[in-house]
N, CA, C and O atoms as CSV, one atom per row, in Angstrom:
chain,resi,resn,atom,element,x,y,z
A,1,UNK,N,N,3.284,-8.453,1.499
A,1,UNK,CA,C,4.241,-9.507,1.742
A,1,UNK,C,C,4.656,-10.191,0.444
A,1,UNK,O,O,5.616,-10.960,0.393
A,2,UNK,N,N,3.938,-9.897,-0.542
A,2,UNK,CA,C,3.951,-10.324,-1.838
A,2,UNK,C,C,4.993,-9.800,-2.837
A,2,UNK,O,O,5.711,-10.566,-3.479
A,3,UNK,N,N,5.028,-8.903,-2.908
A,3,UNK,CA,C,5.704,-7.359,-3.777
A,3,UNK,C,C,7.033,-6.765,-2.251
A,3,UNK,O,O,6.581,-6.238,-1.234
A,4,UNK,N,N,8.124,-6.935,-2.384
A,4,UNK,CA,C,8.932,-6.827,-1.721
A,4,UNK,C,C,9.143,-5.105,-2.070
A,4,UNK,O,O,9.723,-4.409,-1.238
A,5,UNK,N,N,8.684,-4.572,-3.210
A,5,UNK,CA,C,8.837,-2.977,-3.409
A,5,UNK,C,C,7.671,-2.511,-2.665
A,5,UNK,O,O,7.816,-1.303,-2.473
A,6,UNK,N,N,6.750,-2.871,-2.239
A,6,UNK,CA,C,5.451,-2.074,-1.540
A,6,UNK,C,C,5.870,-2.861,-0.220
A,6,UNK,O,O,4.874,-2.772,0.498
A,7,UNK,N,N,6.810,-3.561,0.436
A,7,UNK,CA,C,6.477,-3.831,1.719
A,7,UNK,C,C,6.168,-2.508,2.940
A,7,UNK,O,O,5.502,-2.509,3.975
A,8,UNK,N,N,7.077,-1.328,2.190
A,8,UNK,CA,C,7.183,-0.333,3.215
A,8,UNK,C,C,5.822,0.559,3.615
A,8,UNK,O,O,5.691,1.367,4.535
A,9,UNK,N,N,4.915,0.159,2.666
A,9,UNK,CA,C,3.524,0.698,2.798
A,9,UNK,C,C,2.909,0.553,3.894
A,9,UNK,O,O,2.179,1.409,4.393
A,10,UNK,N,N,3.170,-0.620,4.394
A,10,UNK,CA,C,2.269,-1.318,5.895
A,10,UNK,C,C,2.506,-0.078,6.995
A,10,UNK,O,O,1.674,0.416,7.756
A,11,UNK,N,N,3.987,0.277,6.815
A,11,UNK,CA,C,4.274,0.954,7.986
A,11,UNK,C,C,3.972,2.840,8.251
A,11,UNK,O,O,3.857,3.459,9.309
A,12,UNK,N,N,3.914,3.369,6.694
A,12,UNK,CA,C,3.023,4.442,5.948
A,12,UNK,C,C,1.644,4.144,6.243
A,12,UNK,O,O,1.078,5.226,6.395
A,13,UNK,N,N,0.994,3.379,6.366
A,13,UNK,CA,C,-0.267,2.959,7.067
A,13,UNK,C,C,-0.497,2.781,8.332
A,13,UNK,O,O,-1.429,3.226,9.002
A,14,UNK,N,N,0.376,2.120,8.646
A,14,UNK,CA,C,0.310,2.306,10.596
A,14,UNK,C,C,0.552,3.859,11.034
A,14,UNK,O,O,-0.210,4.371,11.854
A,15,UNK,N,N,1.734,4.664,10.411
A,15,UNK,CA,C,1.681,5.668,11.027
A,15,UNK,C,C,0.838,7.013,10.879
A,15,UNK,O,O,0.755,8.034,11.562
A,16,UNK,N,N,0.010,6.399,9.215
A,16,UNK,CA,C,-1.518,6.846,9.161
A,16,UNK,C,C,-2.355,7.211,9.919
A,16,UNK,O,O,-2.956,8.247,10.204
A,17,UNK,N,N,-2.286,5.704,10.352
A,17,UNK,CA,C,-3.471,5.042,11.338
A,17,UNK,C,C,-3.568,6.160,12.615
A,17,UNK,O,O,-4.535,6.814,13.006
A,18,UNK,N,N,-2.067,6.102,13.139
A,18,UNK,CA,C,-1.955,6.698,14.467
A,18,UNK,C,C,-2.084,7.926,14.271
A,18,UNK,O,O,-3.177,8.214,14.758
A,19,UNK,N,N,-1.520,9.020,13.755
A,19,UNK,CA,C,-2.074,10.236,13.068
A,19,UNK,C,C,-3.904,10.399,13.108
A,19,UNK,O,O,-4.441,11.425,13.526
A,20,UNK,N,N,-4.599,9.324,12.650
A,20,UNK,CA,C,-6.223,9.912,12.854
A,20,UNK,C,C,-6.696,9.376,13.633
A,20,UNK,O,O,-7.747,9.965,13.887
A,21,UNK,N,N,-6.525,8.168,14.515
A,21,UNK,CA,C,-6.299,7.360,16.025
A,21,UNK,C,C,-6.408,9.028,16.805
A,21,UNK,O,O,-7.444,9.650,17.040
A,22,UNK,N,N,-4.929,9.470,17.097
A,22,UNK,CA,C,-4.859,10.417,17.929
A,22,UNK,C,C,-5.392,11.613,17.837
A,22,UNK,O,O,-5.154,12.452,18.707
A,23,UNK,N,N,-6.156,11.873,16.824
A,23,UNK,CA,C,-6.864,13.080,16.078
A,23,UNK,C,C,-8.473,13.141,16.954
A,23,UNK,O,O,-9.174,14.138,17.128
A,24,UNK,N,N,-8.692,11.951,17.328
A,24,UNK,CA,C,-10.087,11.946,17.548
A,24,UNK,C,C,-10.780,10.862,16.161
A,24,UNK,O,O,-11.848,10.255,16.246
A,25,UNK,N,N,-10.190,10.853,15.395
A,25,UNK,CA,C,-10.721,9.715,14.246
A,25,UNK,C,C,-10.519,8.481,14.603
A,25,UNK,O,O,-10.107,8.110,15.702
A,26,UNK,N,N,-10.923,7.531,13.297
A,26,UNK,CA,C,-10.958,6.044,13.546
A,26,UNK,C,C,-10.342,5.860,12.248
A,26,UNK,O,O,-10.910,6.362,11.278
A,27,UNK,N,N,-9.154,5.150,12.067
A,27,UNK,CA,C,-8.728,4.341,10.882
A,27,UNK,C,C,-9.333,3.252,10.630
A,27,UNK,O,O,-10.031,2.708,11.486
A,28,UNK,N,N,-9.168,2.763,9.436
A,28,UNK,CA,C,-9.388,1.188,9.028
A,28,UNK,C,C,-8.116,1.488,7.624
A,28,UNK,O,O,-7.850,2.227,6.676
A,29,UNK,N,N,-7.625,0.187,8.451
A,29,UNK,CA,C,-6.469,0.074,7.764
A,29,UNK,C,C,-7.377,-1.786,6.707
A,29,UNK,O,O,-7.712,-2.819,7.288
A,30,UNK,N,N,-7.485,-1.515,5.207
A,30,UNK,CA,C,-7.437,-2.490,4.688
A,30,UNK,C,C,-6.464,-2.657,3.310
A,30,UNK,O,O,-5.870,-1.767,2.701
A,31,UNK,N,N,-6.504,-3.928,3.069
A,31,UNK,CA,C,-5.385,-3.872,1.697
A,31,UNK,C,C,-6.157,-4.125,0.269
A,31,UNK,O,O,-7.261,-4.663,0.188
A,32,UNK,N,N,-5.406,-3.656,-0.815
A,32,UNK,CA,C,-5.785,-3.664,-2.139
A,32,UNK,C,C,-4.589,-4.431,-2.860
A,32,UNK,O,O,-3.602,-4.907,-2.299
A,33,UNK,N,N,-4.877,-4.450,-4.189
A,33,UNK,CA,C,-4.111,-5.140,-5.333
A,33,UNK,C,C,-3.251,-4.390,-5.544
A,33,UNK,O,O,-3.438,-3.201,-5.287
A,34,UNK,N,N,-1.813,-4.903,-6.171
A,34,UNK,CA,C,-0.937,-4.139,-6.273
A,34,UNK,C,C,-0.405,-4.635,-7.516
A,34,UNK,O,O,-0.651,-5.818,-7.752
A,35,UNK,N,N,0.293,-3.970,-8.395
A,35,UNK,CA,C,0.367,-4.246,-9.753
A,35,UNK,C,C,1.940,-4.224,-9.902
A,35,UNK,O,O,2.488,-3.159,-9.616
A,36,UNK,N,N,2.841,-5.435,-10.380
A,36,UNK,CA,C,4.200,-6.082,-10.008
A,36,UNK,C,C,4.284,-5.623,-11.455
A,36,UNK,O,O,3.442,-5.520,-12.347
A,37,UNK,N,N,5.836,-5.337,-11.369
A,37,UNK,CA,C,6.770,-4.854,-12.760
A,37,UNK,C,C,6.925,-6.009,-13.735
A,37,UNK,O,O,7.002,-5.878,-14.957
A,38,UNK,N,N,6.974,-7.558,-12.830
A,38,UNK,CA,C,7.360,-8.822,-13.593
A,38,UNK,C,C,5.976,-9.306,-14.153
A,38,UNK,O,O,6.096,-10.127,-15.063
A,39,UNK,N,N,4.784,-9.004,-13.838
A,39,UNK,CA,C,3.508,-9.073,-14.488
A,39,UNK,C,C,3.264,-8.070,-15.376
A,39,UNK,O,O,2.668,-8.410,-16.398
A,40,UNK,N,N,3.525,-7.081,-15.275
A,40,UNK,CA,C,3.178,-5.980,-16.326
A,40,UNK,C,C,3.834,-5.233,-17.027
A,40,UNK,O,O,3.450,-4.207,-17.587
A,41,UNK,N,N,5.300,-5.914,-17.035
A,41,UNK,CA,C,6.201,-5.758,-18.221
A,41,UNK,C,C,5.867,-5.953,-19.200
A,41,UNK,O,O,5.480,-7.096,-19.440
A,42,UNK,N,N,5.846,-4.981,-20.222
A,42,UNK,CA,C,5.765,-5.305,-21.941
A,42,UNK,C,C,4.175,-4.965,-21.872
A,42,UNK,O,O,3.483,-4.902,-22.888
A,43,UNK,N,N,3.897,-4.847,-21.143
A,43,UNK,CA,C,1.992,-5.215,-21.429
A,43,UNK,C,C,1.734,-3.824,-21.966
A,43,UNK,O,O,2.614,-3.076,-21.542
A,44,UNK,N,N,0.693,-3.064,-22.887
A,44,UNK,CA,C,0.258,-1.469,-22.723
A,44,UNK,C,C,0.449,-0.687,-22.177
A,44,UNK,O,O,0.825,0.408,-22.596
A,45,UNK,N,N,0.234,-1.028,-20.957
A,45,UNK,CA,C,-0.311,-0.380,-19.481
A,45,UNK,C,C,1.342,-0.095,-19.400
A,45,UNK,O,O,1.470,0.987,-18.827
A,46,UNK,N,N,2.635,-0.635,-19.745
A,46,UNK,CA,C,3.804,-0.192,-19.017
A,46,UNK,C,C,4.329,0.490,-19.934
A,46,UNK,O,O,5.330,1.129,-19.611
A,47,UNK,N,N,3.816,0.596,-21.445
A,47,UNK,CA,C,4.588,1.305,-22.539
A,47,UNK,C,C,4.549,2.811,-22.392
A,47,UNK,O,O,5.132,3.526,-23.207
């Protein structure tokens, strides 16, 4: 909800989810850090 370029992930995850849901598996859907262009502009890491 943070990063308007990764919002579409949630829904790549839900349809994850349902994919190993209907498999006979169990998802766990949790979230991680995500690394923004306006924070890590100029820095090393973007050169």
């Amino acid at each position: 909800m943070v990063a308007p370029c990764n919002i579409h992930i949630n829904k790549l995850a839900d349809a994850a989810a349902l994919g190993v849901n209907n498999a006979n598996g169990k998802a766990v859907i949790f979230n991680t850090i995500a690394i923004f262009d306006g924070i890590s502009m100029g820095t090393e890491g973007m050169k």
